[in-house]
NUDOSE-639386 format. One line per field, with one value per residue (C-alpha): residue number from 1; x, y, z. Coordinates in pm, 1 decimal. Layout:
% NUDOSE-639386
nr <- c(NUM, ...);
xx <- c(X, ...);
yy <- c(Y, ...);
zz <- c(Z, ...);
This chain:
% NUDOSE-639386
nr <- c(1, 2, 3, 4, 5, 6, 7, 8, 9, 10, 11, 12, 13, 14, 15, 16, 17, 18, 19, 20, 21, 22, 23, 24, 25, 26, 27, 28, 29, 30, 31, 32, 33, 34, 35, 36, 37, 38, 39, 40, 41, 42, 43, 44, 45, 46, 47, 48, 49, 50, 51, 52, 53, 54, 55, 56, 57, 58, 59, 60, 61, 62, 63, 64, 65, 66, 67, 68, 69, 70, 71, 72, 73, 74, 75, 76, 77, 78, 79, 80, 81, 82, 83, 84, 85, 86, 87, 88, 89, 90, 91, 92, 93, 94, 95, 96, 97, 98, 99, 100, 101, 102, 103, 104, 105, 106, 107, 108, 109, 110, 111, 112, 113, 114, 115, 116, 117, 118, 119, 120, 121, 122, 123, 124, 125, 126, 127, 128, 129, 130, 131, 132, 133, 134, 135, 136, 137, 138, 139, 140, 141, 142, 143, 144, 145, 146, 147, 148, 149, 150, 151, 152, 153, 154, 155, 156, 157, 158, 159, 160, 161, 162, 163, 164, 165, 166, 167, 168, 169, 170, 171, 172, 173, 174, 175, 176, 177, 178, 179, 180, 181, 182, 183, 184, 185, 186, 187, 188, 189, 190, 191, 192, 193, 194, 195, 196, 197, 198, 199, 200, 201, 202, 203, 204, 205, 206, 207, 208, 209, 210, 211, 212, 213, 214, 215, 216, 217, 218, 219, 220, 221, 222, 223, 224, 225, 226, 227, 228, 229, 230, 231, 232, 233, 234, 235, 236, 237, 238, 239, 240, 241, 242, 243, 244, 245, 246, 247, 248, 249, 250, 251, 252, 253, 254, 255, 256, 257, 258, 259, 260, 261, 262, 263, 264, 265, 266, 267, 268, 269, 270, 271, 272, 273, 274, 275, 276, 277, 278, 279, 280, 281, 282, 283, 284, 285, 286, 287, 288, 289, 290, 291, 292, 293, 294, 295, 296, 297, 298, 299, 300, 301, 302, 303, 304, 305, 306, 307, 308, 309, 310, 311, 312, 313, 314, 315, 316, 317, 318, 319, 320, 321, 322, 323, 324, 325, 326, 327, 328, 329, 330, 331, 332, 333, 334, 335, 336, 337, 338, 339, 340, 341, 342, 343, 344, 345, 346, 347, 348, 349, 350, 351, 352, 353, 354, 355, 356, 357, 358, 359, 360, 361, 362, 363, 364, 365, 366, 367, 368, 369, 370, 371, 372, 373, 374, 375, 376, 377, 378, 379, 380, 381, 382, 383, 384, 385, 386, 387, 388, 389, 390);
xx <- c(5051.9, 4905.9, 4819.5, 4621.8, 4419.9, 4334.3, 4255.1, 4013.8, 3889.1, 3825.1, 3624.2, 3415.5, 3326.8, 3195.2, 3037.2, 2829.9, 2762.1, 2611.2, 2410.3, 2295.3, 2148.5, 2032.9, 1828.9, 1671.9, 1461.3, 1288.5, 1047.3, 1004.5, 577.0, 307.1, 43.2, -2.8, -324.4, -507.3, -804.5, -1068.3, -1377.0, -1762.8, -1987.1, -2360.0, -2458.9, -2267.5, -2367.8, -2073.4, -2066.2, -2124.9, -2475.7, -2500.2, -2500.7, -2247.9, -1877.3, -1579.3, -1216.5, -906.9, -902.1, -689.6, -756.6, -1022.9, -970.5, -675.4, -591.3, -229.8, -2.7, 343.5, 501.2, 757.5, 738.6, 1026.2, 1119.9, 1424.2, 1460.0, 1537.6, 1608.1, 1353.8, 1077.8, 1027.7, 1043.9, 1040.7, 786.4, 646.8, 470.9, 465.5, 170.1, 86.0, -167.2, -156.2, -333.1, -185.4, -408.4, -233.0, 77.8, -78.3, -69.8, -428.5, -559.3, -597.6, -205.7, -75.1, 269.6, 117.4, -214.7, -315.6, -95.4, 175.6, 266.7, 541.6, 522.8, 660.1, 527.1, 603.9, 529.7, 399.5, 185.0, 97.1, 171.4, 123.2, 105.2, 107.4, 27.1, -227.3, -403.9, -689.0, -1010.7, -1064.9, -1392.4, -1115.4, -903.1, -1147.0, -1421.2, -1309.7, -1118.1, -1517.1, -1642.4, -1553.5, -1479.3, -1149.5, -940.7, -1184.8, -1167.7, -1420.0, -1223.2, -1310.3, -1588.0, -1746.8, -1795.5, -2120.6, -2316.1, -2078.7, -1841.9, -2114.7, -1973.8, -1585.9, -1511.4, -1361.8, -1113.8, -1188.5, -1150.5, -844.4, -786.8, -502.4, -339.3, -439.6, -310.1, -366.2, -351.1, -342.6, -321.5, -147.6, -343.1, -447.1, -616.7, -749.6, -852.5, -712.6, -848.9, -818.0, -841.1, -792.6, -835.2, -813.2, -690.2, -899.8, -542.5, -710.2, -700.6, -1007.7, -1185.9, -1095.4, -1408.9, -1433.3, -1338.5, -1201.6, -1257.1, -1251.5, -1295.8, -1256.1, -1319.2, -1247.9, -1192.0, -1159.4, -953.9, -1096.7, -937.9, -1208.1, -1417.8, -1318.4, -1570.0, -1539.0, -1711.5, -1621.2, -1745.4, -1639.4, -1767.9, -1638.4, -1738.2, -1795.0, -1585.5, -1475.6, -1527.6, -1158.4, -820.6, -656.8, -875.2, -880.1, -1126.9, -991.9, -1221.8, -1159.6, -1343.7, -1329.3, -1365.0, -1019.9, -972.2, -1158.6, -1437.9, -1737.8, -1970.4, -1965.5, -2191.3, -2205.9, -2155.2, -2089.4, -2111.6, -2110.9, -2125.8, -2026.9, -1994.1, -1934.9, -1820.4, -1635.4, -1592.2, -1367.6, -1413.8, -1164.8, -1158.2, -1459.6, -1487.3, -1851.9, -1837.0, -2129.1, -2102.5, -2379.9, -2276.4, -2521.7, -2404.0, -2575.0, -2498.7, -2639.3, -2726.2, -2498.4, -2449.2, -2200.4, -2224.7, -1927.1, -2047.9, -1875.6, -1512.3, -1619.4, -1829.6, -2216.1, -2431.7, -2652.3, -2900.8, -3082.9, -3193.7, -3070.5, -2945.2, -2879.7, -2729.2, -2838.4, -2570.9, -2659.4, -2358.0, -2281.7, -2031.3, -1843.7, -1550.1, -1384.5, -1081.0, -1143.1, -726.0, -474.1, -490.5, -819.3, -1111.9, -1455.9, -1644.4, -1944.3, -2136.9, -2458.1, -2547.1, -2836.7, -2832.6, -3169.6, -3152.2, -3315.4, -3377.7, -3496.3, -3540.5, -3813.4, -3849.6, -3952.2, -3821.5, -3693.8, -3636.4, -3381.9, -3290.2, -2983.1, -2952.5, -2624.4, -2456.3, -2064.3, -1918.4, -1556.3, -1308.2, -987.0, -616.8, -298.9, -55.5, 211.2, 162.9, 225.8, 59.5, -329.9, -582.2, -919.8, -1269.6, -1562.3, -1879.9, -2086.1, -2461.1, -2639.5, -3025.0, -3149.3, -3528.6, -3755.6, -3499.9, -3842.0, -3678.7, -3333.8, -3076.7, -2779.2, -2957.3, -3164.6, -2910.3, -2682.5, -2317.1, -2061.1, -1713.6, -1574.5, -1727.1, -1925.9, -2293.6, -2582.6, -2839.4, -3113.7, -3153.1, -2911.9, -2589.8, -2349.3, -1980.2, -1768.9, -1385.3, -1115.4, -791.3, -424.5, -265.3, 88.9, 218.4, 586.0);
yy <- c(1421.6, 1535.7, 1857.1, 1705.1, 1508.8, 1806.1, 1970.0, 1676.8, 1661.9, 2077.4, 2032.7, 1733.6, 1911.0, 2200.0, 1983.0, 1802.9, 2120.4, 2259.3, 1902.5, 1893.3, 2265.6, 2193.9, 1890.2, 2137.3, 2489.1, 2704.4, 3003.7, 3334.0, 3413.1, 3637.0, 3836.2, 4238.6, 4362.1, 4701.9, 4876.0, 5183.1, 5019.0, 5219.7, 5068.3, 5162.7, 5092.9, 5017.3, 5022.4, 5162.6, 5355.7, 5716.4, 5560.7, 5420.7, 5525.1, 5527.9, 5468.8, 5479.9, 5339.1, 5221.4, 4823.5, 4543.7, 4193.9, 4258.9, 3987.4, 3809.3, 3823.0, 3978.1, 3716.8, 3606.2, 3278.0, 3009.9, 2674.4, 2460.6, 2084.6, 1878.8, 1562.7, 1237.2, 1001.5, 719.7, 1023.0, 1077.8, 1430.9, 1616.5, 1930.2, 2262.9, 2545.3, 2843.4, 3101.7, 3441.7, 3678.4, 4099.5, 4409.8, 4632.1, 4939.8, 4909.0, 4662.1, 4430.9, 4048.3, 3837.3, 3540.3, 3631.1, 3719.1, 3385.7, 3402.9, 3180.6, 3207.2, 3090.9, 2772.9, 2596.0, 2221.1, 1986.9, 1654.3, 1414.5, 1332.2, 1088.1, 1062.8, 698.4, 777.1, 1092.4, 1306.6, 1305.9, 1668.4, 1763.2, 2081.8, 2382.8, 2334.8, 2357.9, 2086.5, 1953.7, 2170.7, 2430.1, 2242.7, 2057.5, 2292.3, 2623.9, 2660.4, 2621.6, 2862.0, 3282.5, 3325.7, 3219.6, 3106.8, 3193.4, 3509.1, 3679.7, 3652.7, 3749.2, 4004.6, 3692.7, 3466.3, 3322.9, 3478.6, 3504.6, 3208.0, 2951.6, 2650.5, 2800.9, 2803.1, 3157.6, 2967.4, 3179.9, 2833.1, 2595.5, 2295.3, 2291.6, 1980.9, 1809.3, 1514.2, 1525.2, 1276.6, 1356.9, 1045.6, 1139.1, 1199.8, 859.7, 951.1, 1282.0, 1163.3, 1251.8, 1154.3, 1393.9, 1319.0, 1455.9, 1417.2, 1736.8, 1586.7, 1783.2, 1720.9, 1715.1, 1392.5, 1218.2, 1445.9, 1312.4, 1399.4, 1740.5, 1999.6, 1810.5, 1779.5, 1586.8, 1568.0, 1392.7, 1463.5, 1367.8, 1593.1, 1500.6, 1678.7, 1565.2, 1832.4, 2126.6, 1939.0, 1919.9, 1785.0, 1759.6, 1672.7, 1673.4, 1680.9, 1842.3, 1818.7, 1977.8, 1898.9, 2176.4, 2441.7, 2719.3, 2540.8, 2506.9, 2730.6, 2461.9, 2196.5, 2158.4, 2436.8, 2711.5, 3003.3, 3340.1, 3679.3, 3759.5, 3616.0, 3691.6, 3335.2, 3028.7, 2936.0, 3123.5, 2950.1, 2830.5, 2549.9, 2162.6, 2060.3, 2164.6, 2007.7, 2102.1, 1882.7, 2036.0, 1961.3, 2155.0, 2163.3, 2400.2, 2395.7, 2564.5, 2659.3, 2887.2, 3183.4, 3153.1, 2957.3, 2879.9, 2687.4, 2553.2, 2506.1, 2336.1, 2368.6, 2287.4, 2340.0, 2263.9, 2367.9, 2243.4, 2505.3, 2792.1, 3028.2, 3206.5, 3374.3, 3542.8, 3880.8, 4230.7, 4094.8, 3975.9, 3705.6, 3782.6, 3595.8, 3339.6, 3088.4, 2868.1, 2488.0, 2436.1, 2626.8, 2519.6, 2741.2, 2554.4, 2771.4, 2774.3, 2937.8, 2969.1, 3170.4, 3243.8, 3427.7, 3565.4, 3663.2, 3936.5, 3992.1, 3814.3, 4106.0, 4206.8, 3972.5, 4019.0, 3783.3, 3765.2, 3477.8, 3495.7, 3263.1, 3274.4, 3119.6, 2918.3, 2966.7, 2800.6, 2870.1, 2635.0, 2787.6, 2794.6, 3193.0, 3170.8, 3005.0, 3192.7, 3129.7, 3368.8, 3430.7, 3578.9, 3677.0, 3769.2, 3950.4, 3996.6, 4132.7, 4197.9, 4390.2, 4277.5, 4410.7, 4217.6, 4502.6, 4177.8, 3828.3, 3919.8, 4246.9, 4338.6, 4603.7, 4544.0, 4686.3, 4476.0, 4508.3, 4297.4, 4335.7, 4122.6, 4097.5, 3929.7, 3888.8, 3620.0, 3686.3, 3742.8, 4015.7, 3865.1, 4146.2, 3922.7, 3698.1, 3979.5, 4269.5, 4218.6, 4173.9, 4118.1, 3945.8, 4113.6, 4446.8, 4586.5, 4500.3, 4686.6, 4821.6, 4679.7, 4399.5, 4508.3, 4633.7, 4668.5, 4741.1, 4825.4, 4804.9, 4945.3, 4830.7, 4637.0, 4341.4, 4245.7, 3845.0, 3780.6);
zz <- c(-3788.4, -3450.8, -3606.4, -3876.7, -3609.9, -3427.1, -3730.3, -3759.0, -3458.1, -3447.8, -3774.0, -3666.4, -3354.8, -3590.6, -3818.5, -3503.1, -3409.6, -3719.4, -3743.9, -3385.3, -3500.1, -3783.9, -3587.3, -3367.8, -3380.7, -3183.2, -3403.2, -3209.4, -3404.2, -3306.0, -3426.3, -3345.4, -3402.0, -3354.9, -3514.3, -3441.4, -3318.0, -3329.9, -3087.9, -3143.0, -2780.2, -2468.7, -2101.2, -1830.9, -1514.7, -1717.7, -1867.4, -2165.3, -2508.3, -2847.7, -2820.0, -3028.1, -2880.0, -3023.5, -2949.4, -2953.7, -3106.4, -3331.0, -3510.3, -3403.7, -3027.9, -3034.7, -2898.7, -2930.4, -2896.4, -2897.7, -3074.3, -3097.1, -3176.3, -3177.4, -3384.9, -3196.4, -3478.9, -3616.4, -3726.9, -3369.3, -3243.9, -2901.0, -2945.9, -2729.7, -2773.8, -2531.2, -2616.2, -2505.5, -2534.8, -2476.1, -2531.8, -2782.9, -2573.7, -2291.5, -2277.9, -2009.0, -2074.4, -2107.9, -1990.1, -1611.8, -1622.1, -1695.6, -1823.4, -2133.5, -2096.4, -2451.5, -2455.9, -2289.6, -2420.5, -2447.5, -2558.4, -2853.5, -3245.2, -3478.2, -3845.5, -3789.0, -3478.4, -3424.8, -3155.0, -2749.8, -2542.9, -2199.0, -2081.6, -2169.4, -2491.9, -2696.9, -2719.3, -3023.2, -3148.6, -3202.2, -3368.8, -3589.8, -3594.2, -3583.7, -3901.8, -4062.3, -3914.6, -3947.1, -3590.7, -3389.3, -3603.6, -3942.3, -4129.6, -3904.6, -3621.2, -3263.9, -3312.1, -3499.0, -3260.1, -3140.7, -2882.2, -2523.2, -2724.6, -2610.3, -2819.8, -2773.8, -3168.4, -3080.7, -2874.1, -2526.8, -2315.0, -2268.5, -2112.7, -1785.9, -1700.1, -2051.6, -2221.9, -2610.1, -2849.6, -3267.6, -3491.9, -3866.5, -4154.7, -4289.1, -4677.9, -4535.6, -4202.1, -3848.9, -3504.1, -3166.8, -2842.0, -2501.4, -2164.6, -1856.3, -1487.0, -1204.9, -1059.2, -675.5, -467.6, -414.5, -658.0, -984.8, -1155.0, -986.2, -1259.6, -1544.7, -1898.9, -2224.8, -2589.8, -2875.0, -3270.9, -3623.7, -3933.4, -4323.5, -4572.6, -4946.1, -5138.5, -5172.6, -4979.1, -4579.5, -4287.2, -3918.3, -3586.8, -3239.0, -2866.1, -2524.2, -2176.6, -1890.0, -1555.8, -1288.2, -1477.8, -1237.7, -898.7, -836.0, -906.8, -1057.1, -1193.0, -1635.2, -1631.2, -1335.2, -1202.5, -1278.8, -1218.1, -1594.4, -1933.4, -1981.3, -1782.3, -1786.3, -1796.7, -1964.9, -1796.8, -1421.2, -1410.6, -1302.5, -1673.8, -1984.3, -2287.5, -2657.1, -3001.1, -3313.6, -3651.9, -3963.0, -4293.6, -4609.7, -4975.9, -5232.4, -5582.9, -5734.8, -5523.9, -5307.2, -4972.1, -4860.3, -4480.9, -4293.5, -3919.8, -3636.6, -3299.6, -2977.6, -2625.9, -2265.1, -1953.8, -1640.1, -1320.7, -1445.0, -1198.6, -1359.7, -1704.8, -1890.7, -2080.7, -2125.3, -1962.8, -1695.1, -1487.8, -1405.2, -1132.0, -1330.9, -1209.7, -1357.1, -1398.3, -1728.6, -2041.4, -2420.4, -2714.4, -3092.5, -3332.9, -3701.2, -3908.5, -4283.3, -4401.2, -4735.8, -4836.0, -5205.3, -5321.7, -5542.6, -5600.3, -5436.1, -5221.5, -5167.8, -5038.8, -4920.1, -4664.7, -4463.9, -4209.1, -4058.9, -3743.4, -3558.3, -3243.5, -3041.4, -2673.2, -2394.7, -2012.4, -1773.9, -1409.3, -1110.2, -1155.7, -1480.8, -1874.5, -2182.9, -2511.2, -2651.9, -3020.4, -3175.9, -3534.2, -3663.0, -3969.5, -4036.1, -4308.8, -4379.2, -4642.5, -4609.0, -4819.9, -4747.0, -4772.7, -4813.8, -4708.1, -4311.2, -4314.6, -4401.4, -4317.4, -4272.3, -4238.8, -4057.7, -3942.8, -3696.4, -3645.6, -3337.1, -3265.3, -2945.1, -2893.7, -2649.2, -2298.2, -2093.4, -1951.0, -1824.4, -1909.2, -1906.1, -2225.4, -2365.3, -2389.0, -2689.1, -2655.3, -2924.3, -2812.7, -2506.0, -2540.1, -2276.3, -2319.2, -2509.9, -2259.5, -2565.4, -2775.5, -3004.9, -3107.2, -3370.0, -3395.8, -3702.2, -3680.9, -3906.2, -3833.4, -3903.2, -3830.8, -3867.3, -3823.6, -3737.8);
């Protein structure tokens, strides 16, 4: 008899055990990826002129990550997600060597309410906004993204000390909000940040807007938006304000994907400016970006698909030494072969045009993503690479 019972109790203690597991997980993900990159025109300390390098996070940033959750009964669930970002060149971690730089969250979610984070995250023009467009996390990717990532749809800028809040999908519909702490007594509006948006998911059809202001980004270490002395931290823009409406829109048919995106951002006395990795001396009164994207994307196989966006971009400088209206035009196109479904090479091309700076190199010289700057008004870079998802 008492061995029976402890036979019992041994195989209800492995039976908890295999429930309380089964209750929780925790996913090791990332994304690797690499390519060949030609540069038409780049400026650096040897002149200026053609270049050809091996880079990393052409279109993906390479990251890797944990996400995790652990059920708590009623549909209620305690969630995280722990995010970094590398260089596949050179081993060396991103995002001005935070230990997870991209995101760092905890927080709970409920089938009947939504969810409620804590931590590092993302506003809600890249969560709404972004998947749109072809840059961040579009097709296009990083060498994609709108001139120096004015409206943040390639995901450059997160929000520290944030507390998010996602409703459930009602019908299609879902609601975003968030709110940045400066986290410095007596200056609670000193460098911090919030947003708020709303998406639609109608079957083909899906819609979305959504808003973001930060307030003097980069004046402390450890407000929502933190200085840096690179774009490889936040912000992109040091400035008194910064604010940026977007809205945007896709459809499917069959195999094609056709988006629409309208993004306007406006930043008050910059002084800062993020272009070529790292942060430039900028001043000036005022300063608006007015991005016009469209974009489509077919899949010729199930492995193969071609895409392409164009954006151009309406500038404007206000400043005692003299305004500007800048113009960017912009072509991608992109080849891409899924070798399986975590694997795929790809081929793409990006083509930018600036015109109208009034002779202020930091507007007027073109610069795609992260590269070092053209010393002209334009410059184009093609990249043939792979990327591998785990």
């Amino acid at each position: 008899m008492k061995k029976a019972l402890l036979n019992t109790l041994a195989l209800a203690t492995v039976a908890a055990s295999s429930m309380a597991h089964a209750q929780s997980s925790v996913t090791l993900y990332g994304t690797v990826d690499a390519g060949i990159d030609y540069i038409s025109n780049q400026k650096s300390s040897a002149g200026h002129g053609t270049a050809w390098a091996v880079q990393s996070g052409n279109l993906s940033t390479s990251r890797w990550g944990l996400r995790g959750s652990e059920d708590l009964g009623g549909g209620l669930k305690a969630i995280f997600q722990l995010e970094n970002g590398f260089s596949v060149v050179n081993g060396k971690g991103s995002n001005g060597g935070y230990l997870f730089g991209r995101q760092a969250w905890v927080g709970l979610a409920s089938d009947q309410y939504g969810s409620l984070t804590l931590g590092r995250q993302y506003d809600a023009l890249v969560d709404m906004i972004a998947p749109m467009s072809a840059t961040g996390s579009g097709f296009g990717g990083n060498i994609a993204d709108h001139p120096f990532d004015n409206d943040n749809l390639n995901n450059d800028v997160r929000m520290n000390n944030a507390v998010k809040y996602r409703s459930p999908i009602y019908s299609g519909f879902q609601v975003e909000g968030a709110y940045a702490f400066s986290n410095q007594g007596g200056g609670f509006s000193m460098n911090n940040a919030y947003t708020f948006g709303a998406s639609w998911n109608g079957g083909p059809i899906n819609l979305a807007v959504a808003y973001f202001q930060g307030n003097n980004p980069g004046s402390t270490t450890g407000g929502a938006l933190s200085a840096g002395s690179s774009t490889d931290n936040d912000p992109m823009f040091v400035s008194a304000r910064t604010r940026t409406l977007g809205a945007g829109g896709s459809y499917t048919i069959g195999a094609a994907k056709v988006g629409v995106v309208f993004t306007r951002t406006m930043i008050a006395s910059p002084t800062e400016i993020a272009q070529g990795g790292s942060l430039n001396t900028f001043d000036a009164d005022y300063l608006t970006f007015n991005n016009y994207e469209v974009n489509g994307r077919y899949q010729l196989t199930p492995q193969f698909s071609l895409g392409g966006s164009y954006t151009y971009t309406d500038g404007s400088l206000s400043r005692a030494a003299g305004n500007a209206s800048p113009h960017w035009n912009q072509f991608m196109l992109q080849a891409d072969y899924a070798l399986s479904k975590r694997t795929d090479l790809y081929l793409e091309g990006t083509y930018q045009r600036v015109s109208g700076a009034n002779g202020i190199a930091v507007l007027g010289n073109a610069s795609i993503y992260n590269l070092a700057a053209s010393s002209s008004n334009t410059q184009a870079v093609v990249a043939a690479g792979m990327r591998l998802k785990f």
